[in-house]
N, C-alpha and C positions, 0 to 999 in steps of 0.2 A: 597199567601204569608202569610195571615191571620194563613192558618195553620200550617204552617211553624213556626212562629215565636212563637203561641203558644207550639207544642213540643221542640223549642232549646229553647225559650228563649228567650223574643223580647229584653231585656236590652242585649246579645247575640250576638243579629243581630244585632244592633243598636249601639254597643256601643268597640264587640271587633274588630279581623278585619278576620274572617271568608271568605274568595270571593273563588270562585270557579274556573279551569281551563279548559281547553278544553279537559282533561285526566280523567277517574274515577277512584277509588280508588277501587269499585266492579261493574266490565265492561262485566256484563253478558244480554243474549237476554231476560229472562224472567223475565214475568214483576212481579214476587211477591218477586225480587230482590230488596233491596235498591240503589240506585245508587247516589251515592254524590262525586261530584269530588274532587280531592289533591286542596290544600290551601297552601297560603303563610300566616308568622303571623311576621307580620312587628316590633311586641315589642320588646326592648330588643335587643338581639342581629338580629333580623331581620334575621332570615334564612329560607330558604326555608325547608319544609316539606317532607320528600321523602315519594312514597306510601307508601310503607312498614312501617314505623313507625306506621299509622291507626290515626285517629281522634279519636277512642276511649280512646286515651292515654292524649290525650289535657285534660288540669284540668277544672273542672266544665264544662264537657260534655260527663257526665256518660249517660244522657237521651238517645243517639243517639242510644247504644243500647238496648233500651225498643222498638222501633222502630214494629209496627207490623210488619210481612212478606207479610203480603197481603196487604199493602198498596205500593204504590208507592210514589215514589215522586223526585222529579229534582231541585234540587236546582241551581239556574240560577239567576248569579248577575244583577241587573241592568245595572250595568259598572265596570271595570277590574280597580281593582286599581295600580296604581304606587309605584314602589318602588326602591330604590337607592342601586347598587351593585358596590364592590369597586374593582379595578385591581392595583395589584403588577408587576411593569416595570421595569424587570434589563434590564438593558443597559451595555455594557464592554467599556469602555476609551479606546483609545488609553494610550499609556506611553510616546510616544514621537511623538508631533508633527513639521511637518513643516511651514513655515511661514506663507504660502497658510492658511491651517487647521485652526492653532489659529485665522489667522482673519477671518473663516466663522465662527468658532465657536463663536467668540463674535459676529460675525453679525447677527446668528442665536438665542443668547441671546436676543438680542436686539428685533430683529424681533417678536420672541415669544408673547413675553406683544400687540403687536398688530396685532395678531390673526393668526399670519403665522404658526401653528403649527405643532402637532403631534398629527392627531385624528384616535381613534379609534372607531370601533361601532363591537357588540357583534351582532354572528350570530345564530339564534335555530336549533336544530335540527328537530323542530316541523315547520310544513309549516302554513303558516296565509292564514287562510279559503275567506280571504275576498280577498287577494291581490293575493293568489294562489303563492305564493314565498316563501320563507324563513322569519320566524317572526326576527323582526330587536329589538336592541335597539336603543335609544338614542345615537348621538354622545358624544363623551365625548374627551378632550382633555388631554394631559401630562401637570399634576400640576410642578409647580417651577422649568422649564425648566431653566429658564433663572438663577435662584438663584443657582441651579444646574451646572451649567454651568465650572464652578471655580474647581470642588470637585477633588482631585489629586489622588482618591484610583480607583483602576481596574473596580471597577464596580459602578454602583448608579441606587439606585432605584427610581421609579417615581412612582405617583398615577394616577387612573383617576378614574372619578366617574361615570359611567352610571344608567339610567333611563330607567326601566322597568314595561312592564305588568306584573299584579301576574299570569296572566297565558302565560308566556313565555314559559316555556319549560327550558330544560338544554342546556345550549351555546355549539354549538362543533368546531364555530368557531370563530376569530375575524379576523376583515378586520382592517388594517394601512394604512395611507396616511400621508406621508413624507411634508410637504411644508415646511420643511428648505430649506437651498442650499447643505448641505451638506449630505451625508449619514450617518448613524449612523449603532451601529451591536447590535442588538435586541437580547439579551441570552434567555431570558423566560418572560413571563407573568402569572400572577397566579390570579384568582379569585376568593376571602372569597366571606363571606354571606349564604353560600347553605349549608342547611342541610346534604347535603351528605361528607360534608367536601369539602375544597380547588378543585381547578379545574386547571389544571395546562397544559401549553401550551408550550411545548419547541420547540423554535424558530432556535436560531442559524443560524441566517441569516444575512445581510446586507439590508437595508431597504433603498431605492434608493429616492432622492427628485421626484418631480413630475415633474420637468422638464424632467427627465433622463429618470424618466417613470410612466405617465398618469395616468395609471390605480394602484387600490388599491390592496394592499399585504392580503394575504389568509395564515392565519396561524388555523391550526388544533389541537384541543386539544389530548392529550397524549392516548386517550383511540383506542384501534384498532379497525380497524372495515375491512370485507372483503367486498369488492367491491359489493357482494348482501343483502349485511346486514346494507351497508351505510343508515345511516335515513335520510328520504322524505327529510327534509329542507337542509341535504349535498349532497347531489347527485348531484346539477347544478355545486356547489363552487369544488368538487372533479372532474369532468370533467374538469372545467374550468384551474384549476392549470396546471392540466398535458395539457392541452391545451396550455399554455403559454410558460413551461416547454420545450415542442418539436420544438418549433417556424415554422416558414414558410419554412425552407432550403434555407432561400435565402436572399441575404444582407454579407455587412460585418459586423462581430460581434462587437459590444463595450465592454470597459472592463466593464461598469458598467451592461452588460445585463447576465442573467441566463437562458441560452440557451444552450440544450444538443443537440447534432448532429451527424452525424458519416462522416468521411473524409479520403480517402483512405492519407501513407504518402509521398507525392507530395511535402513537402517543405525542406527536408533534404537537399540536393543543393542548391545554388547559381548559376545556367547560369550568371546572369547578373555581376556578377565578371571574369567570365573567364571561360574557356571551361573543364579548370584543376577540377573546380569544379561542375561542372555537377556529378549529381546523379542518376541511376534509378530510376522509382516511383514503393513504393513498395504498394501492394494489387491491385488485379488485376488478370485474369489470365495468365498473364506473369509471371509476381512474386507475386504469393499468400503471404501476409500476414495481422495481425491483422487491423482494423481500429482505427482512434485515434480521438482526438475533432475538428466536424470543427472550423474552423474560418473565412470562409471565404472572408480570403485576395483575393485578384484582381492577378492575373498570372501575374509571372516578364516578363521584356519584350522580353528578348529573346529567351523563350520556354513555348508556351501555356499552356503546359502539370503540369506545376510547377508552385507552387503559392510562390508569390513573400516575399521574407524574412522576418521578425522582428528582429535586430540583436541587442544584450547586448548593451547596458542599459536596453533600453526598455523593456518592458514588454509582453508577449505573452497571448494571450484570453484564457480565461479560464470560463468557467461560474463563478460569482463574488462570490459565495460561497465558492467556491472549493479554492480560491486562499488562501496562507499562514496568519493565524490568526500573528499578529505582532510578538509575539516571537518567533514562529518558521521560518516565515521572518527574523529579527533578527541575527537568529541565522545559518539562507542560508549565509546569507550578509556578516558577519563577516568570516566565512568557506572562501566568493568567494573573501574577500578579501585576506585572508589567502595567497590564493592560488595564487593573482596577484603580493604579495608580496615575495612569496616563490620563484616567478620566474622571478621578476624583476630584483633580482643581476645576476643569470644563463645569463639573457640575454645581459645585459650590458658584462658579462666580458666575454661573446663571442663575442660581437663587439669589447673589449679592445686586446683581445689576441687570434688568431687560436689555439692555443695549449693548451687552457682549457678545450675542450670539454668533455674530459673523463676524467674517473674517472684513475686518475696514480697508487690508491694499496687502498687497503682495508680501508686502517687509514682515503682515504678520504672519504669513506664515511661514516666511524663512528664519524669523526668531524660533520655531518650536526646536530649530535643530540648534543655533548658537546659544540663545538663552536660557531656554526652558520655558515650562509655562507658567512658572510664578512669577520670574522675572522681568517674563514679556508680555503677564497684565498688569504688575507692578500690584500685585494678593498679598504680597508678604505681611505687609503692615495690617490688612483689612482682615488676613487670616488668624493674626496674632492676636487681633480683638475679640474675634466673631466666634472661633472655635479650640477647643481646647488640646488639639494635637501638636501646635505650631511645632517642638524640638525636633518631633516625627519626622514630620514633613520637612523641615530644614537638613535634617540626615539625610533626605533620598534626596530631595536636591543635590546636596553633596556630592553624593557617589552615582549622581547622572541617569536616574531612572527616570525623573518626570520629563530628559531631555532625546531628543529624536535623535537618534543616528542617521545622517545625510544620503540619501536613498544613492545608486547608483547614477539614477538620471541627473542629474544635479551634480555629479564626481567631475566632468569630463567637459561639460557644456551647460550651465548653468539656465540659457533660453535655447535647448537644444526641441524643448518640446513644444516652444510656439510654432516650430518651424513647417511647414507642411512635409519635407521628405521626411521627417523622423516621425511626425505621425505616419505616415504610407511605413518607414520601415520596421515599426514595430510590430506591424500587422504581419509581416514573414518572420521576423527575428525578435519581437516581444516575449510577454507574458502569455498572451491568444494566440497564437500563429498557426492555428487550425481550424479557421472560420472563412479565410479568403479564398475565394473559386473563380475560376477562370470564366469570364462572362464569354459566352454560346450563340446565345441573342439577345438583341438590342430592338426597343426597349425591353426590358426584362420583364416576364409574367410573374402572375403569383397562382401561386397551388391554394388556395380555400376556395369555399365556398363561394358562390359568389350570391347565392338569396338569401346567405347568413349577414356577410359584410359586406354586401353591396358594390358596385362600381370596385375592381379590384386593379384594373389599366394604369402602369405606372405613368408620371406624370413627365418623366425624362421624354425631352425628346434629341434627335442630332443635334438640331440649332443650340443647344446646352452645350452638348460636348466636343462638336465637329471643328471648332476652335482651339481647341486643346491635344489635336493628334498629328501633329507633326506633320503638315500637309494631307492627312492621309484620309480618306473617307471612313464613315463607321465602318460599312462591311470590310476595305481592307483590311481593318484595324484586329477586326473581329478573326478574320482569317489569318490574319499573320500573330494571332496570339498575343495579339496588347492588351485587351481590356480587361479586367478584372474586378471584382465587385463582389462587398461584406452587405450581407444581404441579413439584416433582421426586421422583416416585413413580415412576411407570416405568422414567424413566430411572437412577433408585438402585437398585432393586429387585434387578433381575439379578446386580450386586456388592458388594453391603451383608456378606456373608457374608466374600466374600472379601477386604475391606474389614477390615474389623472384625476378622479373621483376622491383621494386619499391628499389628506391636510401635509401639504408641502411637499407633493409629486408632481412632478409634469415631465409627459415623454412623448417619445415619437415615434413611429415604426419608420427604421430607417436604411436605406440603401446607400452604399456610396462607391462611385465609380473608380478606379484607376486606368493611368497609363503607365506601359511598361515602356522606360525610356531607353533609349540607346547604350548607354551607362549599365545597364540593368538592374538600377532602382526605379522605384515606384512613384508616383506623384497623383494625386488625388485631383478630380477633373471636375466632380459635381457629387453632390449630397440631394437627396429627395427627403423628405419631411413629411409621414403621411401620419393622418387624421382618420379614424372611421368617418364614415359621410356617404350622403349616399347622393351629392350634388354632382357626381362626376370630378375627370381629375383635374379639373379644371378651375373647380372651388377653390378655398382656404385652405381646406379638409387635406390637399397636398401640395408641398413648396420642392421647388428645386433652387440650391443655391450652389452658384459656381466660385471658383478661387476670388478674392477681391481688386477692385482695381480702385480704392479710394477708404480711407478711414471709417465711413459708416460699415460699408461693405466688410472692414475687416476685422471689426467685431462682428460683426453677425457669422461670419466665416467662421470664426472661434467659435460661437455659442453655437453653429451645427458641430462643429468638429466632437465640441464637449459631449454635447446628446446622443452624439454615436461612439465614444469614450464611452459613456455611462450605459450605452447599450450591453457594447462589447464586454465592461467587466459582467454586465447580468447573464450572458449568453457563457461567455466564461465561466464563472463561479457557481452558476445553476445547473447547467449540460454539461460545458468540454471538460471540468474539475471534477465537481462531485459527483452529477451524472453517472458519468462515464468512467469513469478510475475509483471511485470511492463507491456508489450504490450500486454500480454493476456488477461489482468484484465479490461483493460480498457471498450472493448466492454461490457462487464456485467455491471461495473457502468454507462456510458450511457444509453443503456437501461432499466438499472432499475430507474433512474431520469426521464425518457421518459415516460415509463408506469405501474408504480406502484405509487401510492399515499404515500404521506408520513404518510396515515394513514394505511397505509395496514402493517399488521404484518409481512409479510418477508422484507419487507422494513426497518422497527424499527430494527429488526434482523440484517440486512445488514449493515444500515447507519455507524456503527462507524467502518467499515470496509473500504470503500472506503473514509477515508479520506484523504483529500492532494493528492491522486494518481493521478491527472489530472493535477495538477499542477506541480507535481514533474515527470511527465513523459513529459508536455509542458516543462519544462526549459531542459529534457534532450534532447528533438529536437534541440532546440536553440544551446547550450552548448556543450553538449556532443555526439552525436549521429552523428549529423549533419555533411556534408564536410571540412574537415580540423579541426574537433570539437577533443575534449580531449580524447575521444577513437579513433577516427583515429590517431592524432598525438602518441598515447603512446601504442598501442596494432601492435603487428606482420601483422596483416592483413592490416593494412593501409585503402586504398579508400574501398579495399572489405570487412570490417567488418560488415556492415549492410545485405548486398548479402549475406555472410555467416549466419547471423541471418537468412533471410527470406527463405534461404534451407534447415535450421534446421525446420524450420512451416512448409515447403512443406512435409518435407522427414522423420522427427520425430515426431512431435508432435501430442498430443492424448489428449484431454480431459478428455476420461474417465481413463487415465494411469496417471494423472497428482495428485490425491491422493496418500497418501506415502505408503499405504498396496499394493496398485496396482503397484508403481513405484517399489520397491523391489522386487514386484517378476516378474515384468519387467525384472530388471538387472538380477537377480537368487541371490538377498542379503538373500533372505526368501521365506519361501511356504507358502502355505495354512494353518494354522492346528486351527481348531474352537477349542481347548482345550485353548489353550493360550488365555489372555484376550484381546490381540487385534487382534485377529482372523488369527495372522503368525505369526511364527516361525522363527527367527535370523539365518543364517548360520551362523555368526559370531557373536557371541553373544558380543562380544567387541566391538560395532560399533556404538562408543558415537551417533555421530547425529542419527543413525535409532533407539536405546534404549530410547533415549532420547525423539523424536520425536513420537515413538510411544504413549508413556504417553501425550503427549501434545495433538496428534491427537485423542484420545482418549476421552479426557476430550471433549476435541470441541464437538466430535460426538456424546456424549451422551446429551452436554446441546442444542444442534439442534435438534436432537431426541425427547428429551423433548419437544420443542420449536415446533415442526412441530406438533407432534402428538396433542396437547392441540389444535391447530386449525383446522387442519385435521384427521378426525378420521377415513375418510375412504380415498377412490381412488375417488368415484366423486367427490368429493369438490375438490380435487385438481385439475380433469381436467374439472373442470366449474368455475374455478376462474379465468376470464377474461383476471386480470392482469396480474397474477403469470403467463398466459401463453404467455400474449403478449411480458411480460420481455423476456420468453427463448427462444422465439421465432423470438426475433430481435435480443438479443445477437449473436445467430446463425448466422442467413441467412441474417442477414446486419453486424454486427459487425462482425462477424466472416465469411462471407459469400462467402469465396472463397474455404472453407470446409466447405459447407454447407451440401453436398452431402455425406460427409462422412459417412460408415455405424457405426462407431465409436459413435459415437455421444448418452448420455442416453437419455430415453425416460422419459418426466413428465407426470406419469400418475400413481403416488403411492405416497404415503408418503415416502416411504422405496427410490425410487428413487431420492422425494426431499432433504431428506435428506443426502442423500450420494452427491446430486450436490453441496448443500449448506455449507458442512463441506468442499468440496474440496475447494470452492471459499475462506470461511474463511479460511485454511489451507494455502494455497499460498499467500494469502495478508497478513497474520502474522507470522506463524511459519517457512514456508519456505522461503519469505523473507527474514527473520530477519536473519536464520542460511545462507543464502548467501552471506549478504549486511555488519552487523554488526563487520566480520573478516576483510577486507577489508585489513584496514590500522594495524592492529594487527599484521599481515599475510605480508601482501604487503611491507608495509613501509619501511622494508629493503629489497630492490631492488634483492640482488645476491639467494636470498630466493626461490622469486616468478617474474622472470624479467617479466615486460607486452609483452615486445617484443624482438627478437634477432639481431641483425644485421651481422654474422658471421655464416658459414657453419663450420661443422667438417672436418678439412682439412687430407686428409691419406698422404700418402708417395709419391704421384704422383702429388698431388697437392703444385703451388707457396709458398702456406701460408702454407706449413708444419714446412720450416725451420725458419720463424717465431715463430710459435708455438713452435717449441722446443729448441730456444732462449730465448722464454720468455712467459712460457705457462701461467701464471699470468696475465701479460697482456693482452696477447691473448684473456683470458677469458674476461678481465674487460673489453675489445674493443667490445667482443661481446653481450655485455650489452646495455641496454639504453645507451645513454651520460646524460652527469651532467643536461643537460637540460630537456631532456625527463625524465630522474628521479625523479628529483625534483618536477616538472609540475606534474606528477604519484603522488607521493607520496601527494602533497597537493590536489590535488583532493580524492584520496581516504582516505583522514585524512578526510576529508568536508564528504564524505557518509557515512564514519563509526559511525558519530555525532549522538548524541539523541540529541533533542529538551528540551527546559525545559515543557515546552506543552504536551509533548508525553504521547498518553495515553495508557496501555500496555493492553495483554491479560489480562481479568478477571477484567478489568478497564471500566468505561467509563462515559463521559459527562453528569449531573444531574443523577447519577449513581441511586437514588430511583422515581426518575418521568420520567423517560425515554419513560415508556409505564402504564397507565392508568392498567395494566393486573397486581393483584396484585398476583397472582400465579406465572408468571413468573417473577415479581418482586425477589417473592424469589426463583425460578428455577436460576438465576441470581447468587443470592448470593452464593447456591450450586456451581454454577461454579466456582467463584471468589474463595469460600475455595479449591476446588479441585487444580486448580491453582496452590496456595501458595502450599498446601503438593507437589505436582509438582516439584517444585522449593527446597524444602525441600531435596526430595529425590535424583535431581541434585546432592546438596551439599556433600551428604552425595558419590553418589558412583564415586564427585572428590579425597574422601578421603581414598578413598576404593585401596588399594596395589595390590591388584590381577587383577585389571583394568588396566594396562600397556601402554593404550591407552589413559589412560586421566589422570593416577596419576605415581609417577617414579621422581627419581633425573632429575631437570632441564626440566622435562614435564610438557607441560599446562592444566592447567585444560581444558576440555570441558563444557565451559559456554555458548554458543552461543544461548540457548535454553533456559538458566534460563530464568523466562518469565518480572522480573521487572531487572531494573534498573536506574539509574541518570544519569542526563545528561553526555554530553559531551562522547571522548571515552574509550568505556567499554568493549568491547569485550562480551557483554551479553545484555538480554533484548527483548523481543518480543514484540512490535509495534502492535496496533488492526491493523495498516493498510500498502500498502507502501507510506511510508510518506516520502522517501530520499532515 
């Protein structure tokens, strides 16, 4: 030390605050190296020192480098001095509490001042030599809880002060322990002091008391790290999360626990109410399909097989993260009352009167949007007798709940949807615009069975359509890319009986042709009509009907047009919506909660992707999906609507097909062609959602691209990255695991693979979502449009209801419609999903948008995107206004917005969601 103190400087040693750490600054084997380790310098602003800065730079310690080469020397403090490092604690408020809340929250005020706190303690990433664990600090508690307590703005930050050694290391973790009674929802933590600048932790979690749960919370600083790159002192804290995270499989869940799991779905049904509502369980090799969250309820009691319900009010498990942040709660809540309230009068004045059911001519249902529904059955008076709410209800009338918001379709062209090209264009530019396939062959086959269902020979023949192609023969027609056709044949076929079996259903399995005109819109040539039957197609069992050329003709025109309407929302809202974006996705988020760390880079990647989707797919079990739930009551298929879901996953579905360049030329919308900048070619170069979408997918897959490469730069890291493979690897063969076996399926074992998995996953939980979910009620809301379901057959000349029909082919139609009830019910439901949250955060958006990931390269990789985005959106705008686009601009046509990527609450007919969030 003698000599020491003479080269630095014993007033130096003595007097600044020089100590040494367990790291060197020049960490070489040979010994005619200097070796002096990193310091802390506590003056001042007390920040720690990163190696890189050098000691040589400190003032008044020019000597160090005079230093010979051939001498050695170790500078080794006597003992590690202490020093005090500060943490910044947002925390998010509630905005409203219950009576519950406010008094733990004052009790937990209270409680505070006598030690029942909020501690944390700071974790190294440096392991401590002596304890062989993780070097710790000091516990430290949240300052002016209790003062805090009162503060009414959305967030509030708190302090704490921890106590460290100067040779700590850099923190990668902190540990929370809750001893309120209450939970609180932890936004971010940030730690000053350090040389390297702020240290930033983003939480966004709920943080459980200690009664709820024992053990302390493990939050990981922003910086990524791959699962062989995790430093010494994180290694036990990263196993141990995803330890917690995966739980035992066994128990039932609490709401307050954060437990991912997979559960074939077994609770759709109710046995225990009656036999009417018994379900099949779907996944399984009976009925393959997706897996969803467990929850492990106890089986109802009268069929093992099914776990016993949770029904509205209540609440359904969800790991406690995933459940709705309060405004986009809020704003479910207000939607579902919406909805109790939309259909509170339908139902009273069908208990007041049998003869309201339907709708009597069109005026009624354009009153639901000017009048309301009290005024436009003229209830007021009958209400004010009969029940004893009348003020109630005169309030909501008031303030416009029991009245419809005037859907999109209706804004611009009031008979825009009698029209036949607005039906043909909605099929490219609608709510569905990813069911139309380019027709191959003429007449068209069908893929079943055929000594199941019999005679399967479509009943089209030329002499139908050869009329309608512009001079042109079929095979020209064929070969030059005209003909096109929504083919729900197969998929109707197998429950059309069973279907039709059901008190006030009747359907068809239906095909219907187009021609692509010169203009390059669409026009609809002929509709087929088919029946199981086994007379050939020549029977009843299958109709073809072409455009009309006289008043009979043009009702009957309409009531096919309707039946394949009511097809398309079933094929929609069963497959291309929930299907596909909501039950598919789910396996992927589970297992990536299961076995990826929240510090692993594809995780950071992911995260603002799966939000809300567990939730909002839990309430659609509940709600909608479920026995007697809002898609059975209002869709064609009734009790078969989920069976028809889970044969679309048997008999369709494809992962690797589920990307939009692959799904195009699926259907035959586009080829192949690498000149184009998203590597296909448009048949129909008009075909808003696939022009649109292609720019959208695009941007994704180049900031994935980006994103992948920066951390894999070859093929092994990818397949030696433990987690990245345990994730796809239980997404599969447990989540997905009744096509597990499929040869279908990519392989991760490239960049180039992961990335094309990862752009599909973000693709369907944003862009394709949004263009399915966000038209909804746009689209829907007026009923004679897009009916959900039919309840009438096309009657001919042999049939009872013919001479109905042509006494009063009006009515006829409106009969075959929803009733007032099933309408109304429809319509506020899908006003509630077409909703944005004020919460919602879009493509090119997201949460702590600049500390999200510690990685300041993709930081701004990040920003890249967000600008690409916006011109995105830009260029939207521009070709709504574009004349030659026929498909999306035109007197009294809508724009195609479905795809612009922002938006504002409430509905908008536009907006792309990072996630499915509704």
């Amino acid at each position: 030390m003698a000599l020491v103190k003479e080269i630095m400087g014993a007033s130096l040693m003595e007097k600044s605050s020089f100590v040494s750490t367990s790291s060197s600054f020049i960490n070489h084997n040979s010994r005619t190296q200097l070796r002096v380790n990193p310091v802390l310098f506590p003056l001042g602003s007390r920040r720690f020192l990163q190696p890189n800065k050098g000691v040589g730079k400190i003032k008044n310690s020019p000597v160090l480098a005079a230093i010979s080469e051939n001498l050695t020397i170790k500078v080794v403090p006597e003992k590690a001095v202490k020093f005090k490092v500060r943490a910044i604690v947002t925390v998010k408020n509630k905005n409203k509490e219950d009576m519950k809340e406010t008094i733990l929250k004052q009790l937990d005020a209270f409680t505070d001042k006598m030690g029942r706190n909020v501690v944390l303690q700071l974790v190294s990433s440096d392991i401590d030599p002596k304890t062989k664990g993780p070097k710790k600090s000091s516990r430290a508690v949240l300052k002016d809880w209790s003062k805090k307590s009162n503060a009414k703005t959305e967030r509030v930050n708190y302090t704490a002060e921890f106590e460290v050694d100067s040779n700590f290391g850099t923190p990668g973790a902190i540990t929370v322990v809750n001893k309120h009674q209450q939970e609180f929802f932890l936004e971010s933590i940030t730690l000053e002091e350090f040389a390297c600048g702020p240290i930033h932790f983003p939480c966004n979690s709920w943080v459980q008391n200690t009664r709820d749960h024992p053990t302390e919370r493990i939050f990981f600083s922003n910086k990524p790290y791959m699962p062989n790159e995790t430093p010494v002192g994180l290694r036990s804290l990263r196993e141990k999360e995803l330890r917690n995270l995966r739980g035992d499989g066994k128990g039932v869940r609490k709401l307050c626990d954060r437990i991912y799991d997979f559960e074939i779905y077994n609770d759709l049904g109710n046995p225990d109410k009656g036999i009417n509502l018994n379900r099949p369980v779907l996944g399984g090799e009976q009925i393959p399909y997706p897996r969803r969250c467990r929850t492990g309820r106890v089986p109802s009691d009268t069929d093992i097989k099914c776990e016993s319900r949770v029904e509205k009010p209540l609440p359904m498990y969800v790991p406690r993260d995933e459940q709705f942040e309060e405004s986009k709660a809020n704003a479910f809540s207000t939607g579902r009352l919406k909805g109790v309230l939309h259909n509170l009068i339908p139902s009273l004045m069908a208990s007041i009167s049998s003869n309201n059911h339907d709708f009597k001519g069109f005026s009624d249902i354009d009153s639901l949007y000017s009048e309301g529904l009290l005024l436009k059955l003229g209830l007021q008076d009958e209400l004010l007798k009969k029940f004893p709410l009348p003020k109630a209800v005169s309030t909501i009338q008031e303030g416009g709940l029991l009245k419809y918001d005037i859907p999109n379709i209706l804004s611009k062209d009031k008979f825009a949807w009698l029209r036949d090209d607005e039906f043909a264009r909605q099929v490219i530019a609608g709510v569905n615009p990813v069911s139309i396939e380019r027709l191959k062959e003429f007449p068209p086959k069908s893929n079943l069975d055929q000594e199941i269902y019999g005679p399967l020979e479509s009943a089209l023949t030329q002499q139908h359509i050869v009329g309608f192609l512009n001079g042109m023969t079929v095979h020209e027609a064929l070969e030059a890319n005209k003909l096109y056709m929504l083919d729900y044949h197969d998929i109707y076929i197998p429950f059309i009986d069973k279907i039709n079996s059901l008190d006030g259903r009747k359907t068809y399995a239906t095909r219907t042709i187009f021609f692509l005109t010169e203009q390059g819109t669409l026009k609809p040539i002929a509709i087929e009509l088919s029946l199981p039957g086994t007379a050939g197609p020549t029977s009843r069992s299958k109709r073809v009907l072409t455009p009309p050329v006289d008043a009979t003709t043009n009702w009957m025109w309409l009531l096919a047009k309707a039946h394949v309407c009511s097809n398309d929302a079933g094929v929609h809202q069963l497959v291309n919506h929930w299907l596909r974006t909501h039950a598919a996705m789910e396996p992927f988020i589970l297992a990536a909660h299961r076995q990826m760390s929240a510090m692993h880079p594809i995780f950071k990647l992911l995260d603002p992707h799966m939000r809300y989707t567990l939730e909002i797919n839990a309430l659609a079990r509940q709600n909608l999906i479920n026995a007697d739930g809002v898609i059975e009551s209002c869709f064609t298929p009734g009790r078969y609507c989920m069976e028809i879901s889970a044969s679309a996953y048997k008999n369709f579905w494809r992962f690797d097909q589920e990307g939009l360049p692959a799904d195009l030329i699926r259907r035959g919308m586009a080829v192949p062609d690498p000149t184009q900048p998203h590597g296909v070619k448009l048949i129909i170069e008009d075909y808003p959602y696939a022009s649109d979408g292609l720019m959208v997918w695009s941007a994704i897959e180049n900031w994935v691209k980006d994103y992948v490469n920066h951390y894999y730069p070859n093929s092994s890291i990818v397949c030696n990255d433990k987690e990245l493979q345990a994730w796809y690897a239980e997404s599969i063969n447990v989540g997905h695991g009744d096509l597990r076996d499929a040869e279908w399926w990519p392989t991760l074992d490239t960049p180039e693979n992961l990335t094309s998995i990862l752009t599909t996953i973000i693709w369907l939980s944003s862009a394709q979502h949004a263009a399915l979910n966000f038209g909804q009620y746009p689209y829907g809301g007026y009923v004679p449009n897009r009916p959900p379901l039919m309840r009438r057959l096309i009657p001919d000349e042999n049939d009872p209801e013919y001479a109905i029909f042509m006494a009063d082919p009006q009515k006829y139609f409106l009969c075959s419609l929803p009733s007032l009830l099933q309408a109304t019910k429809y319509m506020a439901v899908v006003d509630t999903l077409s909703t944005h949250s004020p919460d919602e955060e879009y493509l090119g958006e997201r949460n702590l948008q600049s500390t999200w990931t510690g990685d300041v390269e993709m930081v701004e990789a990040f920003y890249e995107f967000s600008a690409e985005v916006r011109r995105i959106e830009k260029e939207i705008e521009k070709r709504n206004c574009d004349s030659t686009l026929r498909n999306r601009c035109g007197a009294g046509v809508l724009p195609y917005e479905l795809l612009a990527p922002s938006s504002g609450p409430g509905v908008t007919c536009r907006g792309v969601p990072n996630s499915v969030s509704i």
